[in-house]
N, C-alpha and C positions, 0 to 999 in steps of 0.2 A: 534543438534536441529533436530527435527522430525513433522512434519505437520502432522496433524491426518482426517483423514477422507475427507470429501470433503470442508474444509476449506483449505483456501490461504491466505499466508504472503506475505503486498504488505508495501512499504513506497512509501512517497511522490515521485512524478519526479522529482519537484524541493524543494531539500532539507533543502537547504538556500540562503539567496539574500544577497546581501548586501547595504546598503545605500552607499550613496555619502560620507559620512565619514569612512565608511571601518569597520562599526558596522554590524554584523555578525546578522541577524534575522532568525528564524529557524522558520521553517510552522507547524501550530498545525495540528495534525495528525489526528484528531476528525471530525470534522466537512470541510463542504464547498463541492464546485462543480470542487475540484484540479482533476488532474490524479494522480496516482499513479503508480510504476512499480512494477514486479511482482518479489518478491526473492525467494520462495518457495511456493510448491502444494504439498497437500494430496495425499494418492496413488487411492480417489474415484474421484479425479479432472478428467473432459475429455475434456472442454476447453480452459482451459485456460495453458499455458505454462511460466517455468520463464524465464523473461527479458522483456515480453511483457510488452505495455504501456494500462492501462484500466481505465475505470469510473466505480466509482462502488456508491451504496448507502451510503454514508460516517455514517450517525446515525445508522446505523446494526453493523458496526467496533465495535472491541473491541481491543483501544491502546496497545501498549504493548512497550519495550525498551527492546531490546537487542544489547548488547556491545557498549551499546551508543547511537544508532541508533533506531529513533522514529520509530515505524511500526502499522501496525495493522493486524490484521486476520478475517475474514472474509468469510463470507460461499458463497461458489462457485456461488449460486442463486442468490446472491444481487451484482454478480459482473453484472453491461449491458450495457458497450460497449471497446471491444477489437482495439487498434489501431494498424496494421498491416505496 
């Protein structure tokens, strides 16, 4: 897998909960005011690094799923704010 340009691959921070019955809930990767961490950067990224924790515009995202794993990509400009 290859990030292209100045977009970034980010999934949820928290990826699933689970209820008090041991039911397994996975966070829709779409929408809301979640953080997300950072798994991969473009080679035109300059601030942002993977592993960090950030807020980004969650309606610019575009979902994706890879190896299972919900995610979204996202252009480096609609990420605005890095938790350090």
């Amino acid at each position: 897998m290859k990030v292209l340009h100045n977009n970034v691959l980010v999934t949820n921070a928290e990826v699933e909960e689970k209820t008090a019955g041991g039911i397994i809930l996975s966070g829709d990767i779409s929408t809301g005011n979640k953080p997300a961490i950072v798994i991969a950067v473009g080679e035109s990224v300059t601030n942002v690094l993977p592993k960090q924790k950030v807020y980004l515009d969650w309606p610019k995202a575009m979902a994706v799923e890879i190896d299972g794993l919900k995610c979204a990509v996202i252009d480096e400009i609609h990420i605005k704010l890095i938790i350090e």
